[in-house]
C-alpha positions as CSV (number, residue, x, y, z in Angstrom):
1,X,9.9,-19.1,-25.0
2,X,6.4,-16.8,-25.4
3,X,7.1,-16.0,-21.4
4,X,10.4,-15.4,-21.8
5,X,9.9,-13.3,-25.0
6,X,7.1,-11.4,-22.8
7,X,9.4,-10.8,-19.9
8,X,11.7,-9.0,-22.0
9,X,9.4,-6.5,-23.8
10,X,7.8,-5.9,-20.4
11,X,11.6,-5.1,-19.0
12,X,12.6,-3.1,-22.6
13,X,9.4,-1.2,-21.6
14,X,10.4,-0.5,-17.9
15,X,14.2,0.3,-18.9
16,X,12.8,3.0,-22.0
17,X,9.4,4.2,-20.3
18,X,6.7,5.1,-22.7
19,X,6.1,8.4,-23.7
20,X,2.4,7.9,-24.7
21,X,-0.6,8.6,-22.8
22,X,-2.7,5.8,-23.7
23,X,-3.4,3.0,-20.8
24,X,-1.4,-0.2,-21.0
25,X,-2.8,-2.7,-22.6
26,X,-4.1,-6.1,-21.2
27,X,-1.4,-7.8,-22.4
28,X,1.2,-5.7,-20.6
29,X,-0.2,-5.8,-17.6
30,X,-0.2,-9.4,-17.0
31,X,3.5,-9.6,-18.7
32,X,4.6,-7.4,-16.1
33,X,2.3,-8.6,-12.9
34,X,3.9,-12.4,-14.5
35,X,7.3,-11.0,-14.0
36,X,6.4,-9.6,-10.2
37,X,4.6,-13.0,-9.2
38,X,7.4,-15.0,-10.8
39,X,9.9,-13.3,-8.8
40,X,11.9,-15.7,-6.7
41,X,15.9,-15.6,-4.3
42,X,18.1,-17.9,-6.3
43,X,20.9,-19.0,-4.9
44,X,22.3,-21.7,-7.2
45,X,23.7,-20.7,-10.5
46,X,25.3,-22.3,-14.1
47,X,28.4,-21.0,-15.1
48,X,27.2,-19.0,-18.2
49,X,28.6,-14.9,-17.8
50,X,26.4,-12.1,-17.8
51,X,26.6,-10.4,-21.2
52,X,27.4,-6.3,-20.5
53,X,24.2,-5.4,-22.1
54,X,21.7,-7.1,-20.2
55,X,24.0,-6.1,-16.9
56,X,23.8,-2.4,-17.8
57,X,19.9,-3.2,-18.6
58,X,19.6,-4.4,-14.9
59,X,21.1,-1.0,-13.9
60,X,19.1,1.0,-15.7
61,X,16.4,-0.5,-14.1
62,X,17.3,0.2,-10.8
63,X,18.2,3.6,-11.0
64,X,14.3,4.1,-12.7
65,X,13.2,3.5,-8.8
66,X,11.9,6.5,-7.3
67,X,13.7,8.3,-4.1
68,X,12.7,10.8,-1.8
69,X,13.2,14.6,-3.3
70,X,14.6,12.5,-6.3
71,X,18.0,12.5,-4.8
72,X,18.6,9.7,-6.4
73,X,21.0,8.6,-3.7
74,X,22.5,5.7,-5.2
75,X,25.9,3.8,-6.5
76,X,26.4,0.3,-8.1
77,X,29.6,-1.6,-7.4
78,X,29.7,-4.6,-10.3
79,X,32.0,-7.2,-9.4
80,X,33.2,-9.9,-11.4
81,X,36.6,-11.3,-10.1
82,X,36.2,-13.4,-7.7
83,X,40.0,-13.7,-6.6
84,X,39.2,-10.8,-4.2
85,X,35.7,-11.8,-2.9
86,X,37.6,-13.7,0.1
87,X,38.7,-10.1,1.9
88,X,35.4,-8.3,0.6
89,X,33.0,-10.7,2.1
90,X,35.4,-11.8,4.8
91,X,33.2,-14.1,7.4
92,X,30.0,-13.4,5.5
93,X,28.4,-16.8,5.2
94,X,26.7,-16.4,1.8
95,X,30.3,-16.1,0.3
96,X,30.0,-20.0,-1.3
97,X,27.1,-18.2,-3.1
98,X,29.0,-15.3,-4.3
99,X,31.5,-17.2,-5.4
100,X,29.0,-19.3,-7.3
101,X,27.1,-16.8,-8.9
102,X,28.2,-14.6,-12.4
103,X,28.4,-11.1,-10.8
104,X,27.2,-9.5,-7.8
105,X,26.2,-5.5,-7.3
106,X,26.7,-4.1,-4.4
107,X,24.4,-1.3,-4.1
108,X,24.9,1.2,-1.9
109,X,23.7,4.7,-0.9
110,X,25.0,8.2,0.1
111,X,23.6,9.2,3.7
112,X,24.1,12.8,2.4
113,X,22.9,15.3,-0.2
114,X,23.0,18.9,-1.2
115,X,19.4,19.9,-0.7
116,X,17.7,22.9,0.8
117,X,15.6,22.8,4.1
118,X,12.4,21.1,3.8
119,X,10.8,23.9,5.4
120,X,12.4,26.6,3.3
121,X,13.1,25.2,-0.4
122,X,14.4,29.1,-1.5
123,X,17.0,28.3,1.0
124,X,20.5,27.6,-0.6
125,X,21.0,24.0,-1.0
126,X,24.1,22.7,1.4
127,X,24.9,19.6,2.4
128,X,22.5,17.7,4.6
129,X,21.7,14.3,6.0
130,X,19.3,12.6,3.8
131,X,16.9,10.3,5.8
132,X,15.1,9.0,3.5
133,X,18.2,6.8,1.6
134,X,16.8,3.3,3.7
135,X,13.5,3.8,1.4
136,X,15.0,4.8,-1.5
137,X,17.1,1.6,-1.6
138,X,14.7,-0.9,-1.2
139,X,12.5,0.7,-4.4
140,X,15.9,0.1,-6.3
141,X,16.8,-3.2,-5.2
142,X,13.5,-4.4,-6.0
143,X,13.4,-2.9,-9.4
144,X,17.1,-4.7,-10.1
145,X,15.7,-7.8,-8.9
146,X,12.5,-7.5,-11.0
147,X,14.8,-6.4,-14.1
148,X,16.5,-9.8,-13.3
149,X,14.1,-12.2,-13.9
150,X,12.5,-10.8,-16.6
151,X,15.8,-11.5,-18.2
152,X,15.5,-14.9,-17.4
153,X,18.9,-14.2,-14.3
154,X,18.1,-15.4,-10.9
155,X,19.0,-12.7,-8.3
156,X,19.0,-13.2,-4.3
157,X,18.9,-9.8,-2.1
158,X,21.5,-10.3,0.7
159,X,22.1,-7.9,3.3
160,X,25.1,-5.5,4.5
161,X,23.6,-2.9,6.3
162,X,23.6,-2.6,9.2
163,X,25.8,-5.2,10.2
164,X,28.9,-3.9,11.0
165,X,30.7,-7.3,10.4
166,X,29.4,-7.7,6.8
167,X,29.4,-3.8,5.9
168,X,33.1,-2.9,7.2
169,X,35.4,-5.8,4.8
170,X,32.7,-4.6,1.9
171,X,33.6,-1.1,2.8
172,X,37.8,-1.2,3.3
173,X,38.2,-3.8,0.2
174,X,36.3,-1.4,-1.9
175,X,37.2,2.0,-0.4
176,X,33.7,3.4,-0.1
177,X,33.2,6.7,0.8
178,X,32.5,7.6,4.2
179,X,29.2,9.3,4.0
180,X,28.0,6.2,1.4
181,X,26.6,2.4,2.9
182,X,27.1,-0.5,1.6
183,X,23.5,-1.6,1.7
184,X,23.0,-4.9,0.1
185,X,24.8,-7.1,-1.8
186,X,23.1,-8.8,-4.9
187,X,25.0,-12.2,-6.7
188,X,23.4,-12.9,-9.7
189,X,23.5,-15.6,-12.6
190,X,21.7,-17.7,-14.7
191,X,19.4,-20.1,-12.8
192,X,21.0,-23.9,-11.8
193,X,17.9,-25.7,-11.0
194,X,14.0,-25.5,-10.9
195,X,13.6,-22.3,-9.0
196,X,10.1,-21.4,-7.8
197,X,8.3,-18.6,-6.5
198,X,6.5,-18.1,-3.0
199,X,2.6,-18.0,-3.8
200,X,2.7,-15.0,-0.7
201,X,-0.8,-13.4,-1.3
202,X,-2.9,-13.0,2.0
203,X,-6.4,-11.3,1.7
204,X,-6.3,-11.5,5.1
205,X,-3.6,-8.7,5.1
206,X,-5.7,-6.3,3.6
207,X,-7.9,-3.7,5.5
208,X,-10.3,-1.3,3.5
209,X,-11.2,2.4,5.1
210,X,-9.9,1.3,8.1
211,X,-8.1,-1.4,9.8
């Protein structure tokens, strides 16, 4: 219950932001570096709901991820009724876990923006490709995912782009845009099991002043 009750402040504090200057305290920083460690894909969920709070909580979140320019390129599709996921993930083989799961957010990103040239920002902003939407969208699905465990949900990150056979049913059965990819699709729920992280940390990785 501590952890849990930890996770939470840690997430209130990520959803608000703090508008002090002091430095976080100890305790902070290991509530939050617990939540990033603890971090696991779950793919096998109870059948409690998702209460609209804690859902809008997870997308508040997300949209606190940085993008390039701040364009802030991205959409959230929430879906709940699973009567229609049959012709939205049509031949996607995670659909047994979409079905299982409480909700699932498709999040997805607008390939274009109104933005001036990069090497003129006076320039009148018009409507340009924005290349930088594939970063922006992994800082936000890694921020929803975070937001879900520290609310005790389990969360798995599934992709849609670019696979044309799992992005076009997801596309037509929700009638996205066409400047706007579906780029992954999220199920989540409340953990069915004894879920536990990947201990992933390789010194070995690292390279100091040079490679």
């Amino acid at each position: 219950m501590e952890k849990t009750a930890l996770l939470l402040a840690a997430a209130a504090l990520l959803a608000v932001g703090c508008q002090c200057k002091q430095e976080p305290t100890a305790t902070t920083a290991e509530t939050v570096m617990a939540n990033i460690l603890q971090r696991k894909s779950v793919r096998s969920y109870t059948a409690d709901t998702i209460p609209s709070q804690v859902m809008e909580n997870l997308l508040r979140a997300a949209m606190a991820a940085p993008s390039g320019r701040n364009l802030q390129p991205w959409s959230f599709i929430v879906l709940t009724d699973k009567s229609r996921y049959d012709s939205i993930f049509a031949g996607n083989f995670n659909l047994p876990m979409f079905k299982a799961s409480a909700a699932i957010v498709v999040v997805c990103a607008d390939t274009m923006a109104m933005m001036s040239p990069r090497d003129n920002r006076d320039a009148a902003p018009s409507l340009q490709p924005n290349y930088l939407w594939r970063d922006d969208m992994g800082a936000v699905t890694e921020n929803l995912l975070l937001a879900a465990e520290a609310h005790g949900l389990g969360a798995c990150w599934t992709a849609c782009y670019p696979y044309p056979d799992r992005m076009e049913p997801v596309r037509n059965s929700l009638e996205i845009p066409a400047t706007v990819v579906p780029y992954c699709v999220v199920p989540i729920g409340y953990p069915a099991g004894d879920n536990q992280p990947k201990d992933k940390w390789d010194p070995n990785r690292i390279h100091y002043n040079r490679w």
